[in-house]
C-alpha positions in Angstrom: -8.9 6.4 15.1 -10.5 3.2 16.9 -9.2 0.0 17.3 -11.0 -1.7 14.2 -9.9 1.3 11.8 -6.3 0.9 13.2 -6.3 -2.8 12.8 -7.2 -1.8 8.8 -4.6 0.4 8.6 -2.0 -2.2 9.7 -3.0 -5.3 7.6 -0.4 -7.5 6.5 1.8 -10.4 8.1 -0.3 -11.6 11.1 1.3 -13.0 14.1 -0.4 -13.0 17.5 2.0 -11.9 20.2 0.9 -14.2 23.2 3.2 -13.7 25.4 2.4 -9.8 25.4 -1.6 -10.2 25.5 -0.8 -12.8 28.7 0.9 -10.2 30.6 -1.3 -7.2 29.6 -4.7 -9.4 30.9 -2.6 -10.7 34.4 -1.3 -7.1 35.2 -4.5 -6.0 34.2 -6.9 -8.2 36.3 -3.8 -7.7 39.3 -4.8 -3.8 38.8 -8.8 -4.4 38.6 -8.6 -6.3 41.7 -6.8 -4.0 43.6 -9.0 -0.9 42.6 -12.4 -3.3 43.6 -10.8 -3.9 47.1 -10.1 -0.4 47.9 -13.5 0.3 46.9 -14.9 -1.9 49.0 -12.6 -0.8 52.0 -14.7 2.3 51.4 -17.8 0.3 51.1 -19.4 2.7 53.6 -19.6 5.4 50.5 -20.7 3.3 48.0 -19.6 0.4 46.0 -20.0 -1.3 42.3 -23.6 -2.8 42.0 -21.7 -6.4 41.4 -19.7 -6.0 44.4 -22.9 -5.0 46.7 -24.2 -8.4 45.5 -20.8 -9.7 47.0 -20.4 -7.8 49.9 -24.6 -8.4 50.7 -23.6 -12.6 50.7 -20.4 -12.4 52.2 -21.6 -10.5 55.4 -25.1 -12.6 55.5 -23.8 -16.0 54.5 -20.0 -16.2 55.1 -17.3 -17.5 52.5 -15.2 -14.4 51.6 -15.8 -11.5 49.2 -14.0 -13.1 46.4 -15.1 -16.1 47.1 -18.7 -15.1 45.9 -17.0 -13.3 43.4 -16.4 -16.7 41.9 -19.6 -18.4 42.7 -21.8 -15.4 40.9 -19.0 -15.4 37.9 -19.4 -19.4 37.5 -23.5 -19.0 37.8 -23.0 -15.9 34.8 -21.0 -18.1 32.8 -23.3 -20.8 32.9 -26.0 -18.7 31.8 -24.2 -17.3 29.3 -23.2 -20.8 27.7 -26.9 -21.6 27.6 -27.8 -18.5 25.5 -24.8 -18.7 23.5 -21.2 -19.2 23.7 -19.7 -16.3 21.5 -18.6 -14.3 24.5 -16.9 -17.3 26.9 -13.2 -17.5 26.2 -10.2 -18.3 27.7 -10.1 -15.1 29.6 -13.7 -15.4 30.8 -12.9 -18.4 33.1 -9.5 -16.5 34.2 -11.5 -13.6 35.1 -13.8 -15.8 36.3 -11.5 -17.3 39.0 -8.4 -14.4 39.4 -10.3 -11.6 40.5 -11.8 -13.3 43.4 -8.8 -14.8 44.3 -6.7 -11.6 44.4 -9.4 -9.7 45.8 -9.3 -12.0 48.9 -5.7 -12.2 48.8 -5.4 -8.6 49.1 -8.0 -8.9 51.8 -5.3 -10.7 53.4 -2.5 -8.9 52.8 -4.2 -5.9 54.4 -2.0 -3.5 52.3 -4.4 -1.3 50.8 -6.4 2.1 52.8 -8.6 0.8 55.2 -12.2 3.7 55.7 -10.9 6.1 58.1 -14.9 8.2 57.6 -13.0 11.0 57.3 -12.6 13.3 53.9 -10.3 11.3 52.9 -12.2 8.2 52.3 -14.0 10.2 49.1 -10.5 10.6 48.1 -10.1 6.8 48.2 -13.1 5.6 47.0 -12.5 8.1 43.7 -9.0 6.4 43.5 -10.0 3.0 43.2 -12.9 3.5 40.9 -9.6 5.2 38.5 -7.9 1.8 39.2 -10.9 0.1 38.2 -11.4 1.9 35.2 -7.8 1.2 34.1 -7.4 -2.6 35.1 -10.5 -3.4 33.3 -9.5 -1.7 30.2 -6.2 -3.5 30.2 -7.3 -6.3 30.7 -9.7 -6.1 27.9 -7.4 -4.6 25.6 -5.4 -8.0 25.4 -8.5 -9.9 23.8 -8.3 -13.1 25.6 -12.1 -12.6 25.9 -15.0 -10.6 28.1 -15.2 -11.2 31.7 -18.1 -13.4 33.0 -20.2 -10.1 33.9 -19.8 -8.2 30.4 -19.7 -11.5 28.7 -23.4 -12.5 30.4 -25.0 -8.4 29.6 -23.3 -8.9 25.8 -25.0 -12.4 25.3 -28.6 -10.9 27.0 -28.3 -8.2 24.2 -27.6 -10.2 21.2 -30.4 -12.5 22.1 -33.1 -10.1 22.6 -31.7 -7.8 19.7 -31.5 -5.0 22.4 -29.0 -1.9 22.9 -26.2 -3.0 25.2 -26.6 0.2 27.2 -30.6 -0.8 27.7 -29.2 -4.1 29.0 -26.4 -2.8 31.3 -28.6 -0.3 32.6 -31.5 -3.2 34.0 -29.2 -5.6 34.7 -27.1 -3.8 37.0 -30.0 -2.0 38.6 -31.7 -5.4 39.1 -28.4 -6.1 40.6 -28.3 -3.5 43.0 -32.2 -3.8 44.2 -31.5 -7.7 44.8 -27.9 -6.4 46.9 -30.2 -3.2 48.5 -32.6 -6.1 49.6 -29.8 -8.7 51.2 -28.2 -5.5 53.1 -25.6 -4.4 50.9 -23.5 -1.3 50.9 -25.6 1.2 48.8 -24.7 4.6 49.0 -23.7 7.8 46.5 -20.6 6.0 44.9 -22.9 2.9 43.7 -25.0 5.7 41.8 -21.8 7.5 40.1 -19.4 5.0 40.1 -20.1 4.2 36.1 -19.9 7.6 35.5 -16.0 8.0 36.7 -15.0 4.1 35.7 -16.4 4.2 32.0 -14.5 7.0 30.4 -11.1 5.4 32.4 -12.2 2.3 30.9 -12.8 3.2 27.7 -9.4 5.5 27.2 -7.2 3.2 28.8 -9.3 0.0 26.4 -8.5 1.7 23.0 -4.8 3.0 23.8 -3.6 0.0 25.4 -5.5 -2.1 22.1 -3.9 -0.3 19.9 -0.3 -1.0 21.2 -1.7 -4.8 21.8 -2.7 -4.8 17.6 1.2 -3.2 16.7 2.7 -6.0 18.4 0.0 -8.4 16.1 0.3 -6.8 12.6 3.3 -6.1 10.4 3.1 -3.7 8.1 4.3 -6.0 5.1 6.6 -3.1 3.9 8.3 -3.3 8.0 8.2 -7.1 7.5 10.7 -7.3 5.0 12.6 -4.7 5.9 13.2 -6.3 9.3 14.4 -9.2 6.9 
């Protein structure tokens, strides 16, 4: 059963638990940001098409990682305002500004596995693509809105009437070629990195929505009982 069936099954007194949804999107994008810097610890094997944008500005421009994190979100949410503004919420501009900052912050703190170019890097590299996968799909599952990067690829698609996968696909590969062409870390991982991440993503998107949507809707036959 997906989210949408569930949330059809459980109709009745409606009351948005806020307080939930908040934590599940900070402990989500807390998660997604830690999985992103140990990737990019790796960076030697391979890292997200987004990130080699980063990574390609931060090493030929300065500023920090996160910090073009930010600027590239705000440029994305900008464009995506301009098409249309179904996709920009609350959560957008969190995302927006959090993940850069705890990306850098975690830079910082210099807790996470640095690239040792041994064996053990793959072992890494796979790890944080997991984390990734299941930051992003907490995050998601609270519903404060798309980040700026799914929010921008969502808006494309809706505009031109084309398959979000068609959209995803050229989008990050154009992406990637503009990163390639600054010097950005492209190796292996960039190529199968959606291939781990999405299936994470997804699982950990409808499980963790479905909990969010209990916490939402009383069954009206609970309601009064709880009365």
């Amino acid at each position: 059963m997906d989210i949408k069936h569930f949330l059809w099954s459980q109709m009745g007194e409606v009351k948005i638990n806020y307080p939930l949804r908040l934590a599940f999107y900070f402990i989500g994008v807390i998660v997604f940001s830690a999985g992103i810097t140990l990737t990019i610890n790796m960076q030697h094997l391979g890292i997200h098409p987004w990130d080699v944008l980063s990574v390609a500005f931060f090493e030929k421009v300065g500023l920090s990682i996160g910090s073009w994190n930010i600027i590239i979100s705000a440029v994305l949410i900008i464009i995506t305002w301009i098409i249309g503004k179904n996709y920009i919420k609350l959560g957008t501009f969190l995302n927006a500004i959090l993940v850069g900052l705890f990306v850098d912050l975690y830079r910082w703190m210099d807790i996470l596995p640095n690239a040792t170019h041994t064996w053990i890097d793959f072992l890494f590299i796979i790890l944080g693509i997991v984390i990734m996968g299941f930051g992003g799909g907490m995050y998601n599952a609270a519903g404060l809105g798309a980040g700026p990067r799914d929010g921008f690829m969502l808006s494309i698609a809706e505009k031109l009437g084309a398959p979000i996968g068609r959209v995803r696909i050229i989008t990050e590969c154009s992406v990637l070629v503009i990163g390639l062409l600054i010097g950005g870390p492209v190796f292996i991982f960039t190529f199968i990195f959606t291939f781990i991440q999405s299936p994470i993503f997804q699982f950990t998107y409808l499980r963790l929505g479905k909990v969010v949507l209990r916490r939402d809707y009383k069954h009206p036959e609970r309601a009064s009982n709880a009365k």
